[in-house]
C-alpha positions in Angstrom: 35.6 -2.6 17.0 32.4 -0.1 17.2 30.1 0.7 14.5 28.0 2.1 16.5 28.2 4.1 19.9 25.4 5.5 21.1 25.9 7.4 24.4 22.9 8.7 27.5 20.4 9.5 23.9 17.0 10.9 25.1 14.5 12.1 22.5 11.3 13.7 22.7 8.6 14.1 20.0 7.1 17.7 19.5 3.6 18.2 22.1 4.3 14.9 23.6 4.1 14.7 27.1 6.9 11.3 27.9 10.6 10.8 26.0 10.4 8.3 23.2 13.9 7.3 24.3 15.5 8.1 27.3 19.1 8.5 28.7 19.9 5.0 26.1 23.6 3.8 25.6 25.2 0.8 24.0 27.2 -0.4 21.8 26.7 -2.5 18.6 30.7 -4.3 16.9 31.4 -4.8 13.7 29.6 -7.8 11.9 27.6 -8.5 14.9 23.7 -9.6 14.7 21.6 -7.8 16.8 17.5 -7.5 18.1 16.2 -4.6 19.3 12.8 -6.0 20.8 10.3 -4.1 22.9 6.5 -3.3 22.9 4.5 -1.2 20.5 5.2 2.8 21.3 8.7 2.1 23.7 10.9 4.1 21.4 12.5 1.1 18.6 11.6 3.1 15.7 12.8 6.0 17.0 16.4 4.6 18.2 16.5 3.4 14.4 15.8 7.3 13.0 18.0 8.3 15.0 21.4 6.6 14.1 20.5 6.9 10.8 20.1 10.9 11.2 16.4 10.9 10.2 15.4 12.6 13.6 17.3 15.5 14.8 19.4 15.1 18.2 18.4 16.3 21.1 20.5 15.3 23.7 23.2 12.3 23.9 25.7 11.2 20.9 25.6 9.4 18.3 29.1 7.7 16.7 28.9 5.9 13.4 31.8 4.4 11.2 31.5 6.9 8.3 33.3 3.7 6.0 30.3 2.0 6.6 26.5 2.5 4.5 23.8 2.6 6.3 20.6 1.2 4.9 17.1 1.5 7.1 14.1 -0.9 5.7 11.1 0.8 7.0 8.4 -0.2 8.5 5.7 0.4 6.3 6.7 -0.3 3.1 5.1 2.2 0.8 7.0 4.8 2.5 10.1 3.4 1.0 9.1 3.1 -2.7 10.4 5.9 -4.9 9.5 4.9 -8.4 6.7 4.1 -9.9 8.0 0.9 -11.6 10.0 -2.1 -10.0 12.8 -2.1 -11.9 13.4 1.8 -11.7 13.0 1.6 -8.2 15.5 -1.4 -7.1 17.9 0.6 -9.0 17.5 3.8 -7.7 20.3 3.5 -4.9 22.8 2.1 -6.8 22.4 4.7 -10.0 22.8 7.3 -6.6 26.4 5.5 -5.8 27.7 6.2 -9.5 28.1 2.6 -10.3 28.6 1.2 -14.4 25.1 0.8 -16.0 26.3 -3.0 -15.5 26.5 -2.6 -12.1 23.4 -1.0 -11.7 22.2 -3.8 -14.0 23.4 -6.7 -12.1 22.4 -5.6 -8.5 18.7 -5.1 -9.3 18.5 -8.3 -11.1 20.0 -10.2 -7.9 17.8 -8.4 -5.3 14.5 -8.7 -7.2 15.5 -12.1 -8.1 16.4 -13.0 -4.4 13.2 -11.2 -3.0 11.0 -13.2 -6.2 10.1 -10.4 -7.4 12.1 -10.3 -11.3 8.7 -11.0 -12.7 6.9 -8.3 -11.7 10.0 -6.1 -12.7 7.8 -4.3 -15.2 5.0 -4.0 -13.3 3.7 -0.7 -11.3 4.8 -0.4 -7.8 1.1 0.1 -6.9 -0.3 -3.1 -8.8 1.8 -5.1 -5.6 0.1 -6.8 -3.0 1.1 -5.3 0.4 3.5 -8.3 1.0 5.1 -7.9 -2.3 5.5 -4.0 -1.5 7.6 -5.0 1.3 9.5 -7.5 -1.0 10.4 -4.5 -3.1 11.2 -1.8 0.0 13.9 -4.2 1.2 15.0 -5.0 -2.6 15.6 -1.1 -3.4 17.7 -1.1 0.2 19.8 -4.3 -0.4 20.4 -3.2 -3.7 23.0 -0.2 -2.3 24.8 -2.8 -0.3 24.6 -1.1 3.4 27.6 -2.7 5.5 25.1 -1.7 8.8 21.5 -3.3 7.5 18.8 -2.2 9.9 15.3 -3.5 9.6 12.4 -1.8 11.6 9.8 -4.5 11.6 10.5 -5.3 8.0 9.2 -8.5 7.2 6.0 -8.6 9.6 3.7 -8.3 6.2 5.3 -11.7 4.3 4.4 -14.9 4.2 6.6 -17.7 6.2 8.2 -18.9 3.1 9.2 -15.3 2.1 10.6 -14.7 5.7 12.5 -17.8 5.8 14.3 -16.5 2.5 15.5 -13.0 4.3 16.5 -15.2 7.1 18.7 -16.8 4.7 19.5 -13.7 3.1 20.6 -12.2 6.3 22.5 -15.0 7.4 24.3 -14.6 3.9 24.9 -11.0 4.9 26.1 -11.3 8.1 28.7 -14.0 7.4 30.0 -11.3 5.2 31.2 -9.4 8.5 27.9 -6.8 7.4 26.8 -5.3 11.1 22.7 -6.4 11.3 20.0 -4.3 13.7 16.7 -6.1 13.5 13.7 -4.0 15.5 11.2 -6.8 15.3 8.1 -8.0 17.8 8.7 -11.6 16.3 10.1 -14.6 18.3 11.8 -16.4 15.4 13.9 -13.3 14.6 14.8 -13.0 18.0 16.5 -16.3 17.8 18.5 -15.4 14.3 20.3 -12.6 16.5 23.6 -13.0 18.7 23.0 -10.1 20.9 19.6 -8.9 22.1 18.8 -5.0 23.4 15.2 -4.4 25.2 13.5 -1.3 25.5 10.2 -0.4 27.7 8.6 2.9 27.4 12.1 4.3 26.2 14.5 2.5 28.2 16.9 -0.4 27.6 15.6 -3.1 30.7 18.2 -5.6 29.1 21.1 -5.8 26.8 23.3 -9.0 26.1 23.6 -12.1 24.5 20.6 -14.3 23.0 20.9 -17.1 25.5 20.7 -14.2 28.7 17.5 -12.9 27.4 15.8 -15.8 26.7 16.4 -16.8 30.7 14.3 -13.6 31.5 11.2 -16.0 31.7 8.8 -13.1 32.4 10.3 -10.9 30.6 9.8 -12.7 27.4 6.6 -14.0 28.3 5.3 -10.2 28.5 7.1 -9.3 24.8 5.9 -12.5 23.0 2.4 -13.2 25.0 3.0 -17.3 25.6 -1.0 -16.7 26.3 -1.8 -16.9 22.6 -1.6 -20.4 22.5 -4.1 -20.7 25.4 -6.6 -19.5 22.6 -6.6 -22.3 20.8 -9.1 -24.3 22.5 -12.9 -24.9 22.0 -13.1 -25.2 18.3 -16.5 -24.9 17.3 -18.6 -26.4 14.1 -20.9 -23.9 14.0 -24.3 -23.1 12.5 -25.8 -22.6 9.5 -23.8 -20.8 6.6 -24.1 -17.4 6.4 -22.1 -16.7 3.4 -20.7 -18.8 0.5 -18.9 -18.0 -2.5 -19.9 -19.8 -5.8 -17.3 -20.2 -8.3 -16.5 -16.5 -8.1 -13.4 -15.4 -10.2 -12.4 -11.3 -10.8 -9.6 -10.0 -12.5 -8.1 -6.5 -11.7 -6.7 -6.6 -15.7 -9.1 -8.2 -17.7 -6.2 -9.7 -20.0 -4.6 -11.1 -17.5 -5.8 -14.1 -15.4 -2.9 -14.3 -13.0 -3.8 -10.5 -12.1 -7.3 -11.7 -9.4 -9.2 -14.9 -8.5 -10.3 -17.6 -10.8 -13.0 -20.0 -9.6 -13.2 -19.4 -6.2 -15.8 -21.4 -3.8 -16.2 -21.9 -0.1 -18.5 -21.2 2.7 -18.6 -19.6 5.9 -20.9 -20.9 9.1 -22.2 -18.6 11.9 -20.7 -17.9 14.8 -17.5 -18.9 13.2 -14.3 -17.9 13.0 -12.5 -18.7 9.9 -8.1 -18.1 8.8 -7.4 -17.3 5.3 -3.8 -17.7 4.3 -1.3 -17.8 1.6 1.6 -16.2 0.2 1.7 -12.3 -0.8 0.1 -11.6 -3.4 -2.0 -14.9 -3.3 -5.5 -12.8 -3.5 -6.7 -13.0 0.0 -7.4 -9.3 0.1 -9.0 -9.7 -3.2 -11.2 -12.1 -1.5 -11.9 -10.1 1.3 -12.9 -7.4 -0.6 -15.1 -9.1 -2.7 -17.3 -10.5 -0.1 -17.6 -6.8 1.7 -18.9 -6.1 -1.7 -15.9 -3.3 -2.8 -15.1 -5.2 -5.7 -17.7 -7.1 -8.1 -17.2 -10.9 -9.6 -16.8 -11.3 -13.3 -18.1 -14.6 -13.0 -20.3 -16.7 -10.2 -22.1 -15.8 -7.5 -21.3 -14.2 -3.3 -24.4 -15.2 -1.0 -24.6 -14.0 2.1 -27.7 -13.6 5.4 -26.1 -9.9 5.8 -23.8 -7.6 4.0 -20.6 -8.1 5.6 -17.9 -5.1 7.4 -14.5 -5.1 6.7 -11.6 -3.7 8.4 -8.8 -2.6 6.2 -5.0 -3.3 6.9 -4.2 0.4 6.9 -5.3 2.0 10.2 -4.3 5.8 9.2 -6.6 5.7 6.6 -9.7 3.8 8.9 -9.8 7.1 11.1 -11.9 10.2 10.3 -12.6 11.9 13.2 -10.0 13.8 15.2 -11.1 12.3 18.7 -11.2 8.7 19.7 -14.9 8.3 20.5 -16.2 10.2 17.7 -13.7 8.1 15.5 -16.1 5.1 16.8 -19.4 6.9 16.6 -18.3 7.7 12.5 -19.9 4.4 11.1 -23.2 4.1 13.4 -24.0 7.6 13.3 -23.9 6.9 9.4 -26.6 4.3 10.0 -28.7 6.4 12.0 -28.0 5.7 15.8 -28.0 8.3 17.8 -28.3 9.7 21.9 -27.8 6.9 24.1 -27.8 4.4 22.2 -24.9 5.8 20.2 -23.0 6.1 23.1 -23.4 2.6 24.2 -22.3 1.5 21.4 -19.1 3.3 21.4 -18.3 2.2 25.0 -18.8 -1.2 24.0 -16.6 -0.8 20.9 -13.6 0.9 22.7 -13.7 -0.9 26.0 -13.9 -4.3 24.0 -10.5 -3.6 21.9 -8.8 -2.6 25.5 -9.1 1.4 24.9 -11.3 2.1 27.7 -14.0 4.7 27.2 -13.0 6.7 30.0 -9.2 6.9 29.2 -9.3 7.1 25.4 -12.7 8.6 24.4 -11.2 12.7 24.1 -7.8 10.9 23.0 -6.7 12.5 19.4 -7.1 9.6 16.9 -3.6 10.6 15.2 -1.5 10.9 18.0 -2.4 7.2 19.2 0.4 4.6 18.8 0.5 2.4 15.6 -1.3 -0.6 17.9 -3.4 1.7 19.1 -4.8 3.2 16.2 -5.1 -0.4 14.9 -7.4 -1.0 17.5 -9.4 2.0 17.2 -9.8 1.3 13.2 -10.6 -2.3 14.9 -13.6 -0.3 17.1 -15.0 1.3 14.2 -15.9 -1.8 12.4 -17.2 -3.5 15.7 -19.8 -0.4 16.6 -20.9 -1.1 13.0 -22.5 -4.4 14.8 -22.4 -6.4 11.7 -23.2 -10.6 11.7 -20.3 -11.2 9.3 -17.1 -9.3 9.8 -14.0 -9.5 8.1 -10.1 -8.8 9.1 -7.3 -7.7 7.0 -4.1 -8.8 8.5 -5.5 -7.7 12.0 -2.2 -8.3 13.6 0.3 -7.6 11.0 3.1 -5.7 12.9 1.6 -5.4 16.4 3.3 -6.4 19.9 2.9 -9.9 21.5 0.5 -8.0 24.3 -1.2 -6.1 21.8 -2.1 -9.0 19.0 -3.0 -11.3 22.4 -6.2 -8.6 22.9 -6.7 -8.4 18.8 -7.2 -12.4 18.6 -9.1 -12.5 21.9 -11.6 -10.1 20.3 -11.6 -11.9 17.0 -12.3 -14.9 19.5 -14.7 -13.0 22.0 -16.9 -11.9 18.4 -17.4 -15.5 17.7 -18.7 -16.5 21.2 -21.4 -13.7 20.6 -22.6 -15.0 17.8 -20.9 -13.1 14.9 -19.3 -14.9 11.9 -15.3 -13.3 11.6 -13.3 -14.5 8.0 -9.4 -13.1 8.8 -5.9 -13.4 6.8 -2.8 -13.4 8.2 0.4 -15.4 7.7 1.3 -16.3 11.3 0.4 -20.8 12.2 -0.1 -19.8 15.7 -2.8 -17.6 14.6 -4.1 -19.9 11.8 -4.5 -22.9 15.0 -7.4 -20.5 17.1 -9.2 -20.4 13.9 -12.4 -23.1 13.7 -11.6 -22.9 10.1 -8.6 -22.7 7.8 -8.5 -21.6 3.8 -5.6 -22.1 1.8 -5.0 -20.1 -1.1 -2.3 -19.6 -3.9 -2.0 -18.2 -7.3 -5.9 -16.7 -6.8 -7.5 -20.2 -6.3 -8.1 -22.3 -3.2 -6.3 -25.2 -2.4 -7.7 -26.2 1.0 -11.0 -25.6 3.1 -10.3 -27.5 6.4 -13.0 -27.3 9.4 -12.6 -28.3 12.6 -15.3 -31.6 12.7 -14.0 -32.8 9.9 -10.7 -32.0 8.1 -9.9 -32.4 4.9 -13.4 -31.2 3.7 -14.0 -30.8 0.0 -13.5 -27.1 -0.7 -16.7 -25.7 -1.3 -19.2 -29.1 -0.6 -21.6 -27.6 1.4 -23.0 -29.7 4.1 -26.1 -31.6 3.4 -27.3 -33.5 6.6 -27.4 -30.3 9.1 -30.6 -29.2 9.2 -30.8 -25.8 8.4 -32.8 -23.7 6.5 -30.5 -21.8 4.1 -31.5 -17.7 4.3 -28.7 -16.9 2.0 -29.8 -13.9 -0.8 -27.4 -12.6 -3.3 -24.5 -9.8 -2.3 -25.2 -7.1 -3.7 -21.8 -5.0 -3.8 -21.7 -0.9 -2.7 -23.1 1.3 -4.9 -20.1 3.3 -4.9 -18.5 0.3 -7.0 -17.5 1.7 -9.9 -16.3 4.5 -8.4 -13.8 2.2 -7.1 -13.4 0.5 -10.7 -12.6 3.9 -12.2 -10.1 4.9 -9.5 -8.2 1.9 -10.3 -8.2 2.1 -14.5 -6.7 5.3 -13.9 -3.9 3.3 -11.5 -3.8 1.0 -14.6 -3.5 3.6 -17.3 -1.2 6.0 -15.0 0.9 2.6 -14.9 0.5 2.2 -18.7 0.3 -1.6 -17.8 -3.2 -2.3 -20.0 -0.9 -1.5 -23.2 0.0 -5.3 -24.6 1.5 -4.1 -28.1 4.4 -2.4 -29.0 4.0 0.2 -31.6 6.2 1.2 -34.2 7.5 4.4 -32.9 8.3 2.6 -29.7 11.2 0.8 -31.2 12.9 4.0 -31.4 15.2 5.5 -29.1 13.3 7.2 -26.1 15.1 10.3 -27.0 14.4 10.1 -30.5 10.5 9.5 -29.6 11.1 12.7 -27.3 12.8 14.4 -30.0 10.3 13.6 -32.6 7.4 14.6 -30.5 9.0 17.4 -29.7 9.3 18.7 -33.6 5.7 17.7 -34.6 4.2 19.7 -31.8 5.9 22.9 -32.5 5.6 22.3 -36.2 2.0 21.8 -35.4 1.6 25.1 -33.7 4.0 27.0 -35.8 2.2 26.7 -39.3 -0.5 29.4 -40.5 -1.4 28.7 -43.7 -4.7 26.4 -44.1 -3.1 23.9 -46.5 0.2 23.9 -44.5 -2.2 22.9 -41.3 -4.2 20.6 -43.5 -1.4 18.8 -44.2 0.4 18.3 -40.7 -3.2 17.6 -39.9 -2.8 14.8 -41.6 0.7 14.0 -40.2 0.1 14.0 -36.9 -3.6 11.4 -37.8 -0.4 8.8 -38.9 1.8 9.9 -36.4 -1.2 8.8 -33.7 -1.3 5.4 -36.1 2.1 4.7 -35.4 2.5 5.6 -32.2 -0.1 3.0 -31.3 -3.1 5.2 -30.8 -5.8 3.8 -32.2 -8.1 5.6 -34.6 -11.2 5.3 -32.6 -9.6 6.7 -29.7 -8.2 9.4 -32.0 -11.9 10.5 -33.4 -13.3 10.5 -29.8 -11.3 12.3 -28.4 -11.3 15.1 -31.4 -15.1 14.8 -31.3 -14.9 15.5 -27.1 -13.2 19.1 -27.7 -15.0 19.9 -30.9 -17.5 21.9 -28.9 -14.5 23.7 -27.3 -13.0 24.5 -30.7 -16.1 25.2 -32.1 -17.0 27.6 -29.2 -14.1 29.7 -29.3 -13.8 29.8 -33.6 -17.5 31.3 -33.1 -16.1 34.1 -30.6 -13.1 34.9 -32.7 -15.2 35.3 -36.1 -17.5 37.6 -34.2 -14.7 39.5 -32.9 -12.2 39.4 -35.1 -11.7 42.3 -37.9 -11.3 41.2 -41.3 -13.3 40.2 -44.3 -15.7 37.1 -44.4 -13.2 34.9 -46.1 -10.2 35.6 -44.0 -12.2 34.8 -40.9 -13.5 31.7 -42.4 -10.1 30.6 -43.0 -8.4 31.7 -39.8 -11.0 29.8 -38.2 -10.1 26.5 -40.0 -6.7 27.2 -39.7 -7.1 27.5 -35.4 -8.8 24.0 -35.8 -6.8 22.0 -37.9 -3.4 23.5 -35.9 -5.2 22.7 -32.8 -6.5 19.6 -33.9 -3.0 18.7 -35.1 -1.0 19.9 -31.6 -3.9 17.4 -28.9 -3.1 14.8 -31.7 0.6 15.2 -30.9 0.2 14.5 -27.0 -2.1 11.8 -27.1 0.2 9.6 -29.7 3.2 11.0 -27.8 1.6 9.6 -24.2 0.8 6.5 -25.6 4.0 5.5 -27.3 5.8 6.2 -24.3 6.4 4.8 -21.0 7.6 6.6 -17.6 10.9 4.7 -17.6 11.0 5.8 -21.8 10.6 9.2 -20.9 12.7 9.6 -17.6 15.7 7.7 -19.7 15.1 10.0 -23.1 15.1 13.2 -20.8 18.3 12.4 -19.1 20.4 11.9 -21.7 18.6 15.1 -23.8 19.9 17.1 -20.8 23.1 15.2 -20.2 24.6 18.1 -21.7 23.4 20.8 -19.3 25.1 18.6 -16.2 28.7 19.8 -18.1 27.9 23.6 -17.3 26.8 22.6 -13.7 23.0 22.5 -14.1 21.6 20.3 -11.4 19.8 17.7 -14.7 19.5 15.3 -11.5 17.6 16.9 -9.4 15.0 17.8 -12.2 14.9 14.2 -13.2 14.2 13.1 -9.4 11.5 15.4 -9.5 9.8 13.6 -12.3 10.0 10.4 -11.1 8.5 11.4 -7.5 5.9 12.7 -9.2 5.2 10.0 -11.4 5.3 7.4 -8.2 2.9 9.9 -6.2 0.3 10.7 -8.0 -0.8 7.2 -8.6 0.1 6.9 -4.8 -2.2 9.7 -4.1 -4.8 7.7 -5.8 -4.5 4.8 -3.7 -4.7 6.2 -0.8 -7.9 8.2 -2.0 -9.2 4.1 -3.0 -8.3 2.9 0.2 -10.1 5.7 2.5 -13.3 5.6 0.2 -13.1 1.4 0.8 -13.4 2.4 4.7 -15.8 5.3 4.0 -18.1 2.8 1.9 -18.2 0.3 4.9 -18.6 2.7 7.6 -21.5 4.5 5.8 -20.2 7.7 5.3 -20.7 7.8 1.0 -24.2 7.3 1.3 -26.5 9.6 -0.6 -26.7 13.5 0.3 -29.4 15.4 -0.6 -28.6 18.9 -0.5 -25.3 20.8 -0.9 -24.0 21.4 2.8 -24.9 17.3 3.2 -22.4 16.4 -0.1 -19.7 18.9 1.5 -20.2 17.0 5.0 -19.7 14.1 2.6 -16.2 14.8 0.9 -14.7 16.6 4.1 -13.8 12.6 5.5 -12.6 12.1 2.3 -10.1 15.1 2.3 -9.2 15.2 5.4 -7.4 12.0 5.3 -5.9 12.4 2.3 -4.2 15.8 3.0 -2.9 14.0 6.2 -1.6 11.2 4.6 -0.4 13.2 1.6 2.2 15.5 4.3 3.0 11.6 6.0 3.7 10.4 2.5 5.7 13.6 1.5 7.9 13.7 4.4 8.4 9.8 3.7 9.4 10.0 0.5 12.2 12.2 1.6 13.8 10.0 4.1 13.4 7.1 1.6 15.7 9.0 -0.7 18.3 10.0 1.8 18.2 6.3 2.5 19.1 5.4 -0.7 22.1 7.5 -0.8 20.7 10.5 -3.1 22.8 13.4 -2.5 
């Protein structure tokens, strides 16, 4: 039996010249297991958005069981997330399918504890490690039980020990007759599959059983690029080292060790090219970072000949032009190249990552495929023309063609003299690397080189002869810009609170409730000894509710001017006698004094899941006379997941702005607009992507 038909479907994006699928049919049976494989932009993603009604048809049907869920893991994972904390956002689909509290209960404790991710259940969405964000995007979909599971390139971001448990997991699921359509570039998957579909610039070239494909020799070979291997060769020692970490440890939380890096030494040697690996969430990016000089040690020392680049993992937010070329030109204009010399460099850049000048230079940067804004992103770092570069997960979700040309660059960088550090999860990838870190749980287990393996990690050679240059990293400037943007992630998250306050242990309504009474009382009263006196409720109210006094004087002394300002105008203005404006004026203090008091202990005593729970069943009631409560409630929790979303992506474009030069410092006021305009631009992009997102992710997850 059919769960899917899908009959001569075609598909065309708005402005785009070529179909992203074209005249496809097939079918998919009941509790079969099925790969849809095919290069980067030839219409997978698309297929997927389609059966699952994300895309509007254009021509062709679609049939669908409607007995049968289905759940669509996407392919970037932050797209999926709809709440702010991991607990609340596992459980969002099955609160949306009306299940007992139990229920609801029990599935999110088996998905996060499947995906090992019930310790972090507390934690902020946004505190995960990319890999662990993917963890929790296919937790929050399991979770609603789809009988039709379809993942679009879902695990490309884990580790091999996290991928080997959704293997298992989907084995589980299909020998429970659940239907299973995995998009995927990735050779192992392939082989998990029964039935195999191919599709090549929006056509199916082949569709049948495993076995069949796997007999179209060239055909695989051009999907999985056999060539990869071929880089393995020519290991080389290299020269002398050009950067070393000493002992270096950073914490993100400064209560918690387990949250960074702790003691951290190894070296890197010129001309180089070094694999660091481990599972999500290990602290390879932290490590990365680090070294490019985003983030500052707490303890021990990064030496280096020359500051190093670094190319993020998130293309869309590496690109700040809205052509190709000038996309390339960002960073070394930045630095002061210019004319010819600019342009050389550009060619170089682009013709190096295989988007040739002459074909991609007028090319919009945001209407580029996925790979191919990877390797634009990839440009922009090279035209830098840095000694020591470093790679994020270079290759994380590409095609076999496309992460062939990404390696052979990584290579081709090393024969030229350069010194490239990258992560990634992938052996085959960790084998054409001259040197291999190991890390887990933010320390280093393992730095292995090729003339002599087994090396003592962080033993520096002592019989080679060369005179060490090394001078102390000195991190960006723009630093604690960066350190600021990420206490507010950390406060928006509430995750720096360790105690729990007396108020606390009340019912979130009752806290909501109780708030609720103070802060009218507060602004109801007139009288000065009245207002004196819930003055001086609300100062233990803040005691209770865990806000501590210190805090509580600050932050009266920071408005006091405020207060003080607008007392002066009304005693001018107001007419009355002497005394009567004295007291007024006392009165407007103490009452507003009293009311700030109010929301501050308030926001401290409660948490977004507190206040979310205490709200809905406050306005249970209203859901009896038909008022949508739901739909208000929704609208809290998207907002509390993206504003501190919005802040990411705001970290994440400034990380790419500091290493491309482009927060440097403007003198004059059009220079400091010419500044912020990269930094906008982006953002509002990414803010409409996000938006538009978020909105699939709940359909998804069954809210209706």
């Amino acid at each position: 039996m059919n769960v899917i038909s899908v009959n001569h479907l075609s598909f065309a994006y708005e402005n785009s010249e070529h179909k992203a699928v074209d005249d496809v049919s097939f079918n998919i049976e009941e509790g079969s297991y099925n790969a849809i494989v095919g290069a980067n932009g030839s219409g997978k993603s698309t297929l997927a958005r389609l059966i699952c009604n994300l895309e509007q048809l254009q021509s062709g049907t679609i049939e669908t069981d409607k007995n049968k869920t289905i759940g669509l893991i996407f392919q970037s994972p932050k797209d999926q997330i709809v709440s702010s904390i991991v607990y609340r956002d596992t459980a969002f689909g099955p609160k949306n399918l009306n299940l007992s509290k139990g229920e609801v209960e029990l599935r999110t404790i088996e998905c996060l504890n499947f995906l090992e991710l019930l310790d972090k259940a507390q934690k902020s969405s946004s505190s995960l490690s990319l890999g662990q964000t993917q963890k929790l995007a296919a937790a929050g979909m399991l979770a609603v039980w789809p009988q039709i599971l379809i993942l679009d390139e879902s695990i490309s971001m884990l580790d091999p020990d996290s991928r080997k448990t959704i293997y298992e997991f989907l084995r589980f699921w299909h020998k429970k007759n659940n239907t299973i359509i995995h998009i995927t570039h990735d050779k192992e998957a392939v082989k998990e599959a029964e039935n195999v579909i191919c599709m090549e610039k929006g056509k199916i070239v082949f569709s049948g059983n495993r076995t069949s494909f796997f007999k179209q020799i060239s055909l695989c070979q051009k999907l999985f690029n056999q060539k990869i291997n071929e880089l393995a060769g020519g290991k080389k020692a290299g020269g002398e080292t050009v950067l070393e970490f000493k002992n270096v440890s950073f914490n993100y939380e400064k209560n918690d060790k387990k949250s960074g890096i702790n003691d951290i030494s190894f070296e890197l040697r010129k001309g180089t090219l070094t694999a660091i690996s481990g599972p999500s969430g290990s602290g390879k990016s932290t490590v990365l970072e680090l070294g490019s000089g985003l983030l500052k040690p707490d303890f021990g020392e990064i030496l280096c000949t020359d500051n190093p680049s670094f190319c993020q993992q998130n293309a869309s937010n590496s690109l700040f032009e809205s052509f190709a070329c000038d996309d390339v030109a960002f960073g070394p204009k930045n630095a002061g190249v210019e004319g010819s010399r600019l342009k050389i460099k550009v060619q170089q850049a682009m013709d190096m990552v295989n988007l040739p000048y002459e074909v991609f230079a007028e090319r919009q940067s945001m209407k580029l495929s996925g790979g191919e804004q990877r390797r634009l992103a990839i440009a922009g770092i090279i035209a830098l023309d840095k000694d020591i570069i470093f790679f994020d997960e270079p290759t994380a979700g590409l095609d076999g063609e496309s992460r062939y040309i990404v390696l052979k660059l990584l290579k081709q960088l090393t024969e030229e003299g350069k010194t490239v550090l990258f992560s990634t999860h992938k052996n085959d990838e960790i084998l054409l690397a001259d040197s291999h870190i190991k890390i887990k749980d933010g320390k280093i287990i393992s730095q292995t080189f090729s003339e002599s393996d087994g090396k003592e990690v962080g033993k520096a050679p002592d019989s080679r002869g060369f005179v060490s240059r090394l001078k102390l990293l000195e991190p960006s400037s723009s630093v604690n810009t960066l350190a600021s943007l990420r206490k507010i992630l950390i406060s928006l998250s509430g995750q720096n609170k360790k105690k729990v306050s007396v108020i606390e242990k009340m019912h979130p309504a009752l806290r909501i409730l109780l708030f609720l009474s103070l802060f009218v009382i507060s602004l109801v009263f007139r009288n000065l000894w009245q207002c004196a006196l819930m003055m001086g409720v609300t100062f233990i109210y803040c005691l209770l509710c865990g806000y501590s006094i210190k805090k509580y004087i600050v932050s009266l002394l920071k408005i006091f001017p405020f207060l003080i300002f607008f007392s002066i105008f009304q005693f001018i203005f107001l007419r009355t006698d002497l005394n009567s404006k004295i007291i007024y004026c006392l009165t407007t203090l103490l009452r507003t004094n009293a009311a700030i008091g109010c929301i501050a202990g308030f926001f401290v005593s409660i948490s977004e899941s507190d206040l979310l729970d205490g709200l809905s069943v406050l306005l249970k009631p209203l859901s009896l006379i038909k008022i949508p409560v739901r739909y208000f409630i929704l609208m809290l929790e998207i907002i509390f997941r993206f504003i501190p979303l919005l802040v990411e992506e705001a970290i994440s474009i400034i990380k790419t702005q500091i290493i491309r030069g482009g927060l440097g410092k403007a003198k004059g006021f059009i220079a400091k607009v010419r500044n912020i305009i990269p930094l906008i631009v982006p953002l509002v992009i990414q803010t409409i992507k996000r938006s538009m997102s978020l909105a699939d992710a709940i359909t998804m997850r069954c809210f209706k």
